[in-house]
C-alpha positions in Angstrom: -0.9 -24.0 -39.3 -4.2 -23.4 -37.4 -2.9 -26.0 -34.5 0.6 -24.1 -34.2 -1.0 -20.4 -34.3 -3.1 -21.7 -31.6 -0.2 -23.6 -29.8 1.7 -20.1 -29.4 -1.2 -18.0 -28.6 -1.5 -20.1 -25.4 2.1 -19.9 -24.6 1.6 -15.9 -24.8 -1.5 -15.6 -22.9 0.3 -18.3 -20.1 3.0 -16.0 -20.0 1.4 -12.4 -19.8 1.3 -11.0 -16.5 -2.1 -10.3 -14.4 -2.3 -6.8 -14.8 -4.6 -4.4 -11.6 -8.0 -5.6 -12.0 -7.6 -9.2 -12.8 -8.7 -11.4 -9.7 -4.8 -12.3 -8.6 -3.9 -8.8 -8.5 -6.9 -7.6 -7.0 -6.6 -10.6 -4.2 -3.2 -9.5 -3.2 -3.8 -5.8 -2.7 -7.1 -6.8 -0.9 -5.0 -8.4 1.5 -2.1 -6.0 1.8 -5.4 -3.1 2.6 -6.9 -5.6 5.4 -3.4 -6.2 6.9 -2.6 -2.7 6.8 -6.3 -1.9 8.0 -5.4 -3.7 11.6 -1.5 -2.7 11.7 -0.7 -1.1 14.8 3.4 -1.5 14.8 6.2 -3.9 13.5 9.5 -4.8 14.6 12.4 -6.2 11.8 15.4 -6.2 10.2 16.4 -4.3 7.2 19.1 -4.6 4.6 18.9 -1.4 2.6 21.2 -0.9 -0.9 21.7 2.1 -3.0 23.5 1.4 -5.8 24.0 4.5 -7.8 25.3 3.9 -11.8 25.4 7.9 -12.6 27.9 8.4 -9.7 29.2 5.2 -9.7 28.5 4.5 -5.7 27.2 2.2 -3.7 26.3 1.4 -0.6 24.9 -0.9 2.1 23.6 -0.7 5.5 22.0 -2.9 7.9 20.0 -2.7 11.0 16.3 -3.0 12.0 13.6 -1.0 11.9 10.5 -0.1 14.5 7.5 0.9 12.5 4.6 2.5 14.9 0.8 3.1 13.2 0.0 6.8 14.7 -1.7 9.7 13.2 -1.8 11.9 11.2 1.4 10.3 10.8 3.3 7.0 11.4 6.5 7.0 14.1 9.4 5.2 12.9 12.8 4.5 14.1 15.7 2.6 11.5 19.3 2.2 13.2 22.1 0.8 10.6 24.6 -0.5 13.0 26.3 -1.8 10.2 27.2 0.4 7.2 29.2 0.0 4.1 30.3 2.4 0.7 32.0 1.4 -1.9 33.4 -1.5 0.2 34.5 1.0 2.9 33.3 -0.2 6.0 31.4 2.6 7.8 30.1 3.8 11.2 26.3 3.7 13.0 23.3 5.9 11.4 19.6 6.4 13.0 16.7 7.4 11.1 13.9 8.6 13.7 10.3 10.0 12.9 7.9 11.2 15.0 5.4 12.0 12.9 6.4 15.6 12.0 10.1 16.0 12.5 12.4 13.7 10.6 16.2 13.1 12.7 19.1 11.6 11.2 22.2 11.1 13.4 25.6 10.3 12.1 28.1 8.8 14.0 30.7 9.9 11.8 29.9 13.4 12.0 28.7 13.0 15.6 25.9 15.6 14.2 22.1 14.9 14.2 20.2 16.9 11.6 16.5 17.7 12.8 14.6 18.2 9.4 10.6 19.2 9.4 8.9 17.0 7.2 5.3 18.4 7.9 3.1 21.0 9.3 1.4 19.9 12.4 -1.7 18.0 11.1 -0.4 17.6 7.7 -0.2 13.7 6.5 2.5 12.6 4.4 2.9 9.8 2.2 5.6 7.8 3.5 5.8 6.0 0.1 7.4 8.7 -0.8 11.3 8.4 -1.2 11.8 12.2 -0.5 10.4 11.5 2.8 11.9 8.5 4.4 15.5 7.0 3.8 13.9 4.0 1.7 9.9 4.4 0.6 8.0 2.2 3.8 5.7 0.3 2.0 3.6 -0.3 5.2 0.1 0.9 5.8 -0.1 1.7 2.4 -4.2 1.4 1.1 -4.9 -0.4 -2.0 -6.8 2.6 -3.8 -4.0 4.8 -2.8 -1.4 2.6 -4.8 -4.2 2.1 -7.9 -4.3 6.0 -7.7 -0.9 6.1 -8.4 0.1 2.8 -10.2 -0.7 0.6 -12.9 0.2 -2.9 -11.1 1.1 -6.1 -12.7 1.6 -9.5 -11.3 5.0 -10.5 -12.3 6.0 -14.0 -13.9 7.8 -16.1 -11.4 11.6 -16.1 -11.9 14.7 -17.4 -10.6 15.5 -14.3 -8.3 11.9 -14.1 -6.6 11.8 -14.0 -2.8 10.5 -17.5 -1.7 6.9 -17.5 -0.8 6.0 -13.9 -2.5 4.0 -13.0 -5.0 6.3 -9.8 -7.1 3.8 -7.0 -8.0 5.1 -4.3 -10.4 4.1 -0.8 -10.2 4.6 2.0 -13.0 3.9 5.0 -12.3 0.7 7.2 -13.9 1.8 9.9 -15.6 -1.2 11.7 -13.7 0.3 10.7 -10.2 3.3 13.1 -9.1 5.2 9.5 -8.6 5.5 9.3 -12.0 8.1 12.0 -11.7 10.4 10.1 -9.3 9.8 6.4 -9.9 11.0 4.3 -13.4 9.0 1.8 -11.5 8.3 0.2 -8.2 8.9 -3.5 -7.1 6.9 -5.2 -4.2 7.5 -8.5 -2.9 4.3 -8.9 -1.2 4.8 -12.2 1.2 1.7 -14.9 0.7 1.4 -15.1 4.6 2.5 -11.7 5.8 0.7 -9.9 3.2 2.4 -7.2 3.7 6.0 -6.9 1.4 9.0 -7.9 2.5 11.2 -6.3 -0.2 10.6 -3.7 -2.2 12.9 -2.1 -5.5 12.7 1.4 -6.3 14.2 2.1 -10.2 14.8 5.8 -11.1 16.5 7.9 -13.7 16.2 5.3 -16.5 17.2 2.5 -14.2 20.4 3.6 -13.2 19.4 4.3 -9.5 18.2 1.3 -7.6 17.5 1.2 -4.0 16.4 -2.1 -2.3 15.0 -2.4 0.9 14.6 -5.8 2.3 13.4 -6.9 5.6 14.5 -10.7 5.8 13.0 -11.3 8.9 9.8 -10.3 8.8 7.1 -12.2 10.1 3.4 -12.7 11.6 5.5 -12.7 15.0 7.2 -9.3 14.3 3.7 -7.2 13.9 1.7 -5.6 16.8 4.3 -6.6 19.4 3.1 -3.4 21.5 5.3 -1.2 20.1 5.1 2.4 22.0 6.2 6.0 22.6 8.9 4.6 25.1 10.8 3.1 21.9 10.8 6.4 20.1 12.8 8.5 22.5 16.5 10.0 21.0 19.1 7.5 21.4 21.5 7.7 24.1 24.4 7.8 21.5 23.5 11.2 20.5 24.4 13.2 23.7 26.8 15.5 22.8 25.8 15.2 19.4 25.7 18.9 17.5 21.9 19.8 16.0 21.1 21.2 12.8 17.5 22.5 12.5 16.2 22.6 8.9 12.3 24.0 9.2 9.2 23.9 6.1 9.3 27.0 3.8 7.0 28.9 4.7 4.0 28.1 1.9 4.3 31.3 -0.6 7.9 31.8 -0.3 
């Protein structure tokens, strides 16, 4: 009896994850912080999926995305030339940041939408899916995501990204994440160190939104990525604005 109770409490321990603080765990996010300390821009593709179970939707687009290190804030730019809902094939979308104003054109609506996302000096957390289209999971510090997370190392399984190590983040319920996020997946690639797929889970599970960049590589950071590849695209002209301002704080 002694033998089997001993047999099974090795299978357990071989199969519980490495939670923050264990030396796996703490290697990865070491490495995601020093990749992210010398990250000036990236250049990739992006698959992004929302599939929606309360509303029964959803939906696909692909493109690539141009990620620039500024501050207070990062400039980015994401162009879906390929878009899909519900199986209905759809039309062009562009995502563009420039640190303070957010701009999403339509194709469909041939209407751009100019949103302010922050005062001038503010910093925003771009992990934040209120923010962005998809939370960017670059530049992020490693005591910014133990501020907000509890992280575990996840067991490898069938559906893992090949050469990544899948880090699982649940929320604190002292972080403000913990009232938008079931959980957060990161596929955190062994060479990159920086992820190239990350799952967000909310409302009980039934919203998921993937984003995956497939292509990612050592090849597509600090390519010299500038102000030149931020300006509005040329699709827009004749596109009509809307202009959404902050609140004014107190109102």
């Amino acid at each position: 009896m002694q033998v089997f109770l001993s047999a099974l409490l090795a299978i357990f321990i071989q199969n519980e994850a490495p939670a923050a603080g264990s030396g796996r765990v703490d290697d990865i996010l070491s490495k995601l912080q020093q990749r992210s300390d010398g990250l000036k821009d990236i250049q990739a593709s992006v698959v992004f999926v929302d599939d929606d179970q309360i509303n029964l939707s959803k939906g696909e687009k692909k493109g690539r995305i141009l990620f620039w290190m500024t501050e207070p804030n990062p400039h980015f730019l994401i162009h879906f030339d390929r878009t899909q809902t519900d199986g209905v094939l759809g039309q062009q979308e562009w995502y563009l940041f420039d640190g303070r104003w957010l701009y999403q054109g339509v194709e469909r609506l041939k209407e751009v939408t100019k949103q302010e996302m922050a005062r001038p000096g503010e910093r925003l957390d771009l992990f934040d899916i209120e923010k962005t289209p998809f939370p960017l999971p670059f530049g992020q510090k490693k005591d910014q995501i133990l501020k907000n997370f509890d992280v575990t190392l996840a067991l490898p399984s069938e559906g893992d990204l090949p050469g990544t190590d899948h880090l699982i983040l649940a929320p604190k319920p002292s972080s403000r994440m913990y009232r938008k996020y079931d959980r957060v997946d990161l596929y955190v690639h062994r060479d990159v160190h920086l992820p190239t797929k990350i799952v967000v889970m909310k409302n009980n599970g039934l919203e998921r939104v993937v984003a995956e960049f497939p292509d990612l590589s050592n090849q597509s950071i600090n390519t010299g990525v500038g102000e030149r590849d931020f300006q509005r695209p040329a699709a827009w002209s004749g596109y009509k604005e809307h202009v959404e301002e902050l609140v004014p704080a107190g109102d």
